[in-house]
Every structure is written in structure tokens, then in C-alpha cells.
N, C-alpha and C positions, 0 to 999 in steps of 0.2 A: 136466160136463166131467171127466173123468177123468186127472191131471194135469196135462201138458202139451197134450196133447193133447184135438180136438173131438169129443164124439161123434156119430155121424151120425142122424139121423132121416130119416122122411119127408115130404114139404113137408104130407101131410095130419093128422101128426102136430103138425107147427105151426102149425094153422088153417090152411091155406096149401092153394086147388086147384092141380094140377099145373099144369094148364090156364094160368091167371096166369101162370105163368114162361115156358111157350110162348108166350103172348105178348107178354110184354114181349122174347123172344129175336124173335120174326116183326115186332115194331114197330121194335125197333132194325134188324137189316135194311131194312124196308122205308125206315125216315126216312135210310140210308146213315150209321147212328153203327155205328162199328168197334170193336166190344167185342173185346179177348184174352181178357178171365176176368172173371168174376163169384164170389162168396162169400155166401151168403143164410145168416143165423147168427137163432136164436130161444131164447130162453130159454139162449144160451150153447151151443148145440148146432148142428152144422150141417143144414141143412134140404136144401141143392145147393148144386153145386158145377161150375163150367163152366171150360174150358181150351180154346181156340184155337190149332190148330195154326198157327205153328211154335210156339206159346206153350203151353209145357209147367204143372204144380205148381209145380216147383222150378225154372223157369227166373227169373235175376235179371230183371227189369224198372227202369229209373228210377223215378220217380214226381214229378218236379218239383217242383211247391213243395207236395205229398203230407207234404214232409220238414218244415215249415216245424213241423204237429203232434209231430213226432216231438224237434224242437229245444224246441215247447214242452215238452213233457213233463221233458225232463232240466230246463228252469231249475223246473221246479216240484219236482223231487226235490231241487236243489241248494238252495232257498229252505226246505223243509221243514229239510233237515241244518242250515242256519246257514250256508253256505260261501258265499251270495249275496243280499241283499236287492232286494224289487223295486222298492224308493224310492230304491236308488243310485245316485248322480248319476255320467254317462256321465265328467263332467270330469275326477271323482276316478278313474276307473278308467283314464282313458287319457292322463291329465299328461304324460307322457313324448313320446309324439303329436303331442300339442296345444303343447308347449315347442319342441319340435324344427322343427314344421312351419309354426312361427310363426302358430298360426289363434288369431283374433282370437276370443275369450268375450264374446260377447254375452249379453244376460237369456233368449234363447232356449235354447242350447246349453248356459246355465248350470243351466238347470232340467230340462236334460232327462235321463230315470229308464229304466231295465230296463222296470219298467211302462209306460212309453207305446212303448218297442219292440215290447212283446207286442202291445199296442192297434191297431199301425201306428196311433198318429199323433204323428207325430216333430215336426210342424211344416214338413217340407221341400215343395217343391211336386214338386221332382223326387228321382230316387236320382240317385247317378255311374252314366255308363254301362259300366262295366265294360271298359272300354278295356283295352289294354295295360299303361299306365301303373299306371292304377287298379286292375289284377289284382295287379301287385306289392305294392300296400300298399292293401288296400283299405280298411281302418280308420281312414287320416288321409284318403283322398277320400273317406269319410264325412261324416267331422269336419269338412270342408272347403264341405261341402254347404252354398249358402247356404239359407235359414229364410223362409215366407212368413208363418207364423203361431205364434205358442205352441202348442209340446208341449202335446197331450194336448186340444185342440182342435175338429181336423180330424181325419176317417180318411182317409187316402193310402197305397192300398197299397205296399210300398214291401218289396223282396226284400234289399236290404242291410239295413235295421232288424233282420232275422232273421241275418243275418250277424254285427251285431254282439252280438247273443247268444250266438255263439256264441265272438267273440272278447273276450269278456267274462268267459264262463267261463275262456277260455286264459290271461287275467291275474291269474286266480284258481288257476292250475296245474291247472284241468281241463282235457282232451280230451274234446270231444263225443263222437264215437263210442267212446272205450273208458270212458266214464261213462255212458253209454247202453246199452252193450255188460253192464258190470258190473251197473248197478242197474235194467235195465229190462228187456233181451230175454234174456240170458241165465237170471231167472230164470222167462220164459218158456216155455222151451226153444226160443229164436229164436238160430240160428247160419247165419254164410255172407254174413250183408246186406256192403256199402263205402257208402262214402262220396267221393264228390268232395271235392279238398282246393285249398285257394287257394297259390300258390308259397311262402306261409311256415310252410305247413304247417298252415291250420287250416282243418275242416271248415266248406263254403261254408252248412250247417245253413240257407237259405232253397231251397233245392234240391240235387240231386245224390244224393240218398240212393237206393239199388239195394236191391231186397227182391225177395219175390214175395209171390202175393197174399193166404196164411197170415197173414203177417207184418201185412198191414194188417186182417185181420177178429181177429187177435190184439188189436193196439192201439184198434180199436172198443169188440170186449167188454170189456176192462181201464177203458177210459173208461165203459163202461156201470154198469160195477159200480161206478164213484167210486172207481177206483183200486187197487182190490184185484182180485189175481190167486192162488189157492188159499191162499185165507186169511191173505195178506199182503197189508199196507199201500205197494204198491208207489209209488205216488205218493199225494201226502197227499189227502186229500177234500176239503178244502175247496179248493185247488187246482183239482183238477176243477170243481169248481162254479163258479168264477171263467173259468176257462178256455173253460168250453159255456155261460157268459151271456152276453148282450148287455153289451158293457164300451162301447162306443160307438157312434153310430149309422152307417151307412153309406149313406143312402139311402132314398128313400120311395117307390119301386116294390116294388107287393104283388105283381107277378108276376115280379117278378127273385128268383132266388135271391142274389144279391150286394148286394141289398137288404133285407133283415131283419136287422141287428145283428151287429158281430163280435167275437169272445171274446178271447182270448190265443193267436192261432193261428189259429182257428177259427173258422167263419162260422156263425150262425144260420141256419135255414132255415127255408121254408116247411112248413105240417103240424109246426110246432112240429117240428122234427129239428136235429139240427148235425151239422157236416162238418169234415173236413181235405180239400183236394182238390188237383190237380195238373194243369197245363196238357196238353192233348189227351185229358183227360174222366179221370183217376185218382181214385179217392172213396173215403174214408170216409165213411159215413153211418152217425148212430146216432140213433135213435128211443125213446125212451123208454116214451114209453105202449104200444107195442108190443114192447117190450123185445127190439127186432130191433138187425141192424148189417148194414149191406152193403158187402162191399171190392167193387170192381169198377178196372179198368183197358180200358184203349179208345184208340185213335188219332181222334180225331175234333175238330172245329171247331166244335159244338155241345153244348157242355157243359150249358146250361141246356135243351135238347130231352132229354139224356141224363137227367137227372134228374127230367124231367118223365114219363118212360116208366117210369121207373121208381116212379117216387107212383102214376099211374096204375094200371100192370099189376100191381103186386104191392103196395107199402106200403100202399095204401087198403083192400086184402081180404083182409087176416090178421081172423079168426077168434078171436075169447074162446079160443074149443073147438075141440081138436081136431076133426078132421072123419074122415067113413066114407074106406076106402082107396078109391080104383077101380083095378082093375088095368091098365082102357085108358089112361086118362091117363096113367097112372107108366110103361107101354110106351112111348107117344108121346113124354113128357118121355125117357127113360131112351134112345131110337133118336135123337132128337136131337141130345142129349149129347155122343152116340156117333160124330158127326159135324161136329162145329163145326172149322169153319178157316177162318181170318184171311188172304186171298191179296191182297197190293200189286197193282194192275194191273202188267202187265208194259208196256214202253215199245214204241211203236208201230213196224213193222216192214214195209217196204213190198217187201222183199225183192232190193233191191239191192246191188250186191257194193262190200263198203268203199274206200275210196279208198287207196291204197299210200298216199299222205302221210299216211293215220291208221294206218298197223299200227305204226310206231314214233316216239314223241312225246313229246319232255321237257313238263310241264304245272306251271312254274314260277309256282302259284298263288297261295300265304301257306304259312306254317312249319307248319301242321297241314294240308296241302295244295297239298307240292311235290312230287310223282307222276312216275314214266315208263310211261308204255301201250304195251303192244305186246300185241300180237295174231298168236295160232296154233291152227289149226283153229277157228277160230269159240270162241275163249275167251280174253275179253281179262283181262292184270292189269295191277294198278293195284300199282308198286311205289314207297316208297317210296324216299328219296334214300340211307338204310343198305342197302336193296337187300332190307328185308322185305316181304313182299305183304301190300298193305293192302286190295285186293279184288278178286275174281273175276267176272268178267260172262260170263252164255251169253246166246248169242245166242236172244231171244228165250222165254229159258227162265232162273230164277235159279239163281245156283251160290249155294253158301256157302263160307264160309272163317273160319278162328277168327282173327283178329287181336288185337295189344297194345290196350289201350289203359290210358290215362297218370294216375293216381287222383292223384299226391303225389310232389311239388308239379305242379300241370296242365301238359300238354302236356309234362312232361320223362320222363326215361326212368326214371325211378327208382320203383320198387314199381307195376310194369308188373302189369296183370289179361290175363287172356282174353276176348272175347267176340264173340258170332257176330255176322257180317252175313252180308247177300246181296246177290248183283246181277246185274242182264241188261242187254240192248243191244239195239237195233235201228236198220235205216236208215230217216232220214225226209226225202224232200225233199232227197235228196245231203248229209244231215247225221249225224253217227256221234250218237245218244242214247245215252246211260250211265242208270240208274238205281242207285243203292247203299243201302238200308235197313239200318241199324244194329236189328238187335233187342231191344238191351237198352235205347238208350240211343234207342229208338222215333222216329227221325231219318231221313226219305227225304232224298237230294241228287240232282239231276239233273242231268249234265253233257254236255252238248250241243258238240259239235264241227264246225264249219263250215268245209270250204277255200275260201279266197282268191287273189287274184292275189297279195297280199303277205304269205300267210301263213294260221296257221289262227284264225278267230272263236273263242271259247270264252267262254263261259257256265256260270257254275254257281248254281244257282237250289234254295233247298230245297224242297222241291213236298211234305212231309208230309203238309199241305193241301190235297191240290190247286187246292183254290178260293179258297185265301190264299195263293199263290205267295212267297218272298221271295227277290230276285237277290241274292248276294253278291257275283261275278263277273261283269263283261263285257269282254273285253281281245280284242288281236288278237296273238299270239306268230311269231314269226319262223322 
């Protein structure tokens, strides 16, 4: 590596046949896992490198609970400075909470430590759901959570535990992200990433975090090397080493990847590997005995297919030794490449002419989806109730449009970002289909408009899955 930056190799430079990565790119296709980018890093160097259109290098992507790694990492730099211990007890840190909100200390909540939030095993059976309520103060509907067992226990995965890591640090007068920012990617040369922030301002650090896919084969090799990044001690090593072990068990399926041991963050895997990873297939992967890292990102509902294609096609047939070049394979691979794109089905279209009660339509939803539609030339927008457009739909074809959206504190207007979506339409069945994909924030919505004698049906359904549907919406408006 040559500073910041990775140097490039060729995959036969890394033991690595081209071939292998054509097919682990032909297998994902064919099992329908929706890869955006791939990162295949060896010996700290890059091997390939893949990008889906509309999915650019430098386009931000979320990475969901991808972040959960990145939150570890800062408590393990703050643990090394002194500014945080991981046997501190949650009570002492959140007195103020636990006074005011009258929650009752029990031997469970009394013992519970930084270290079993890393662990995920708090004791709880369930998290808070994140309600509305529970978004204002999510720290005392924590604290509120009743306890099925002693901290440290059970493993229960559990997305707020990681939250309150991070509001753990805020009571210690850090800020996740610009302590992360300071001691971790900046001396990277990692600039550009957000953070999703909860209303009182602290980063939600169990998801939210926006990078691209540099940013995640960065924090692989850094974890490979045990913490150091050009000759710096960036995070402590033994840290790391606690971190990528099995801290407790999670389960006794040899063919689950979610079953081999979880670290501070971080899952065990199978082929002896560890991971950070992120809901709709976002991975770190790092391998040690092959001193490989793999970032990849993906829309998909098959995370454990995802990574088994990936052991299969490429992790199992790195090479001691470099290997001979061929120049047909590195054509094949390199004409590949050359062509990857990432396309949403567009919504089905039977070619019927829209209904005048749908060209203009108040869509009185929820507060992040109170909308007016109207429709001209075959190009519907979706505006919000300030009267900014929140999205564009062609008919049968996507538009894009760069919209706000709301980092800090969620859903308010304040310290507003840019970022792209798309969206198309069609008629189905005398019913208006909307499709809207958010690109960064890798979120399909589908909203379906039906006229009635008393009004229009409406549905809003996120279809990102398509074969794990979830309704949010079904009402009939006036």
C-alpha cells in the first residue's frame, strides 16, 4: 500500500484465477443475489474491483448494521486512551435516566457492562421497537427494557445495545462520528462518509452509517493487520483480537454463518473468517490465513447464499503463489467489469390510460410520507407538503431526482444531505403502481393506488424484497 491509498494488482498476481471471480459474478446472477460492488483486497493490495451501475466508486451507500463494526472500533480506541472502560457499569453512566425515569435496578441492570453490549448479551429478550416515543429518548426505553436473563449469558442480537455505545460515549463528551472521524478514517484518508443521528443528536452507531465500498475494504485491511494502518497503532491490538474472537456462543449450526461465535461487533465465520455485515447482504469479510478482505455490498434476502458463493468461487482458490497471467481470462474478467449494472424491475405496465382522479391527489400518509401527486406528460411527482419534490416517476421508465434527506436529528430539517432516488410507474388492473428506490439508502417503496366508489385504496408496501414484501400502509382517502 502506498499511503492512503491501495495498490492495484492482478487477481493472478494474488493466487487468484480470473476465472473464480467470473464466477462467483455468473453465480450471484444466476442464485438472483444483487451485488452493487465488490472489493477483493490480498496482501493489502487490490486484486478487483467491481461497481454497478447506478452504483458508482464514490457513490455513498448505507450499510446497516455494517456500522455496528465501525462503532466497535471507536469503543476500542476510546478503551485504549482511558476515556472509557469495558467493565463500566451502564447504571453508573446513565444515573440521570435511570433517576428521572423512575426504572427500577434490578441485579440484572445492575451488572450490566460496555462489554456485554459489545457481546450482544444484555440479558434482554427483546430491544424497544423504536417507536416514536422510543426515537426521542432511546436511552431510557433501553434502560426500560425488561431482562430475561443475566448480562452476559445469552447472545440476543439486539441493534440498540449498539446504540447505547454509542450514547455512552456522548456521556463521556465523545461524538461518534467526529471521534471516528478524528482517530480512525481521517488518518485513513477516508473523507465524505454521515451518519444517521437519533433527535438528540447522537449517532444511531447500531446502523445508519453511509460510506462507499473503499471505506469498508479500508476497515477490513486495518482489522487484518491488528490495527495498524502505515505504521500506526490505530486501534489497540489486543482490541482487535478480542474483537474477531469468539466472545460468546451464538449457536450450533455448522452451516449457518450466524452460528460460529460472535466477537465485539463481529460474527465468526465459517473457513475460520470474521465479518461486520449489514442487512440486504453489505460485508466485511476478512480471512486471515489468506490474508484476503472482501467489502462487497448487495440488495439481496439471501445473505447466507451470498457468502457461500463467495467461499465457494473465490476464498477456497487463492494460491500460496502467484500464478502465470492469461491474457484471455483477464479480457473476459476486465469486458465483464466493463459492464455490470444493477437494474430494479420496473413496475408492471399494461398500458392503460391513468384515471383523471389519480393525476392530482393529496397522499395524507405519516410525517415522512405526507405527499401530493400529480401527473403531466406521463411524469408523475411526488411533492412534499413544503412543496419540495420528493420523487419522480416515468412512466414505465425511471427518472431520478436528487432529494433532502434528514441526518440530525431524524426526520427534521436541519443539517439536510442530498441524495439520489429513482422511480417509474405503471398501470395495473385499473390501478396507478408507483415504484421509488432510494440509492443510498437501498430502500424500494411501492405504492399502489386503486379508485373506488368512496374514494382512492392506497397501499404502501416496501417490496426491496420482493419476496419479503412489508405493508406499511393500507387506508382508503377521501
Amino acid at each position: 500500500m502506498a499511503g492512503n491509498e491501495f495498490e492495484r494488482i492482478t487477481p493472478a498476481q494474488a493466487g487468484l484465477d480470473p476465472r473464480c471471480i467470473i464466477n462467483m459474478m455468473d453465480r450471484m446472477e444466476k442464485e438472483k443475489i444483487n451485488i452493487t460492488s465488490f472489493v477483493l483486497l490480498r496482501h493489502g493490495k487490490i486484486l478487483c474491483e467491481a461497481y454497478y451501475e447506478p452504483y458508482e466508486k464514490d457513490q455513498l451507500r448505507t450499510v446497516f448494521s455494517l456500522s455496528k463494526t465501525f462503532t466497535s472500533m471507536a469503543i476500542g480506541i476510546a478503551d485504549g486512551e482511558g476515556k472509557i472502560n469495558l467493565d463500566e457499569k451502564i447504571t453508573d453512566l446513565f444515573a440521570e435516566e435511570i433517576e428521572k425515569g423512575q426504572i427500577p435496578v434490578g441485579k440484572e441492570l445492575a451488572s450490566l457492562t460496555i462489554r456485554h453490549l459489545l457481546r450482544m448479551s444484555t440479558g434482554q429478550e427483546h430491544e424497544p421497537n423504536r417507536g416514536e416515543s422510543d426515537w426521542n429518548d432511546m436511552a431510557t426505553a433501553f434502560l426500560s427494557t425488561p431482562f430475561h436473563e443475566m448480562p452476559g449469558e445469552v447472545f440476543r442480537y439486539n441493534s440498540m445495545a449498539t446504540y447505547m455505545l454509542s450514547a455512552s460515549l456522548k456521556k463521556k463528551g465523545i461524538d461518534l462520528e467526529e471521534y471516528l472521524e478524528e482517530k480512525l478514517l481521517t488518518p485513513m484518508g477516508i473523507t465524505g462518509t454521515r451518519w444517521l443521528r437519533d433527535p438528540r443528536g447522537i449517532c444511531t452507531a447500531g446502523f445508519g452509517f453511509s460510506l462507499y465500498p473503499e471505506v469498508i475494504a479500508k476497515l477490513g485491511q486495518m482489522i487484518l493487520q491488528g490495527g495498524m494502518w502505515n505504521g500506526k497503532q490505530l486501534v489497540p491490538k489486543t482490541y482487535i483480537e478480542m474483537a474477531t474472537s469468539k466472545q460468546i456462543e451464538n449457536g450450533d449450526d455448522p452451516a449457518s454463518d450466524w452460528a460460529q461465535g460472535y466477537g465485539y461487533q463481529m460474527w465468526r465465520c465459517k473457513n475460520n473468517a470474521v465479518r461486520g455485515d449489514g442487512m440486504y447482504g453489505q460485508f466485511c469479510m476478512i480471512h486471515k490465513e489468506t490474508d484476503t478482505v472482501l467489502a462487497m455490498t448487495a440488495v439481496t434476502g439471501d445473505m447466507q447464499g451470498e457468502m457461500n458463493v463467495y467461499y465457494e468461487e473465490v476464498l477456497l482458490h487463492y494460491q500460496d503463489q502467484p500464478l502465470a497471467e492469461d491474457e484471455e481470462a483477464m479480457k473476459a474478467l476486465n469486458k465483464r467489469l466493463a459492464a455490470l449494472h444493477y437494474t430494479r424491475p420496473l413496475p408492471e405496465d399494461d398500458g392503460s390510460k391513468l384515471p383523471e382522479k389519480l393525476k392530482k391527489l393529496e397522499l395524507p400518509l405519516a410525517d415522512f410520507f405526507d405527499l401530493t401527486l400529480s401527473c403531466e406528460n406521463d411524469l408523475i411527482t411526488l411533492t412534499d407538503k413544503e412543496g419540495e419534490i420528493r420523487y419522480l416517476a416515468g412512466r414505465a421508465e425511471w427518472k431520478k431526482t436528487c432529494r433532502k434527506v434528514h441526518c440530525t436529528p431524524l426526520y427534521t430539517k436541519k443539517d439536510q444531505v442530498d441524495t439520489l432516488v429513482i422511480g417509474a410507474w405503471g398501470m395495473k388492473a385499473g390501478s396507478l403502481v408507483i415504484k421509488v428506490y432510494e440509492i443510498e439508502m437501498l430502500e424500494e417503496d411501492t405504492l399502489t393506488l386503486t379508485p373506488e366508489e368512496d374514494g382512492v385504496q392506497v397501499k404502501l408496501v416496501n417490496t426491496t424484497i420482493p419476496s419479503q414484501p412489508n405493508e406499511y400502509i393500507s387506508t382508503v382517502i377521501q
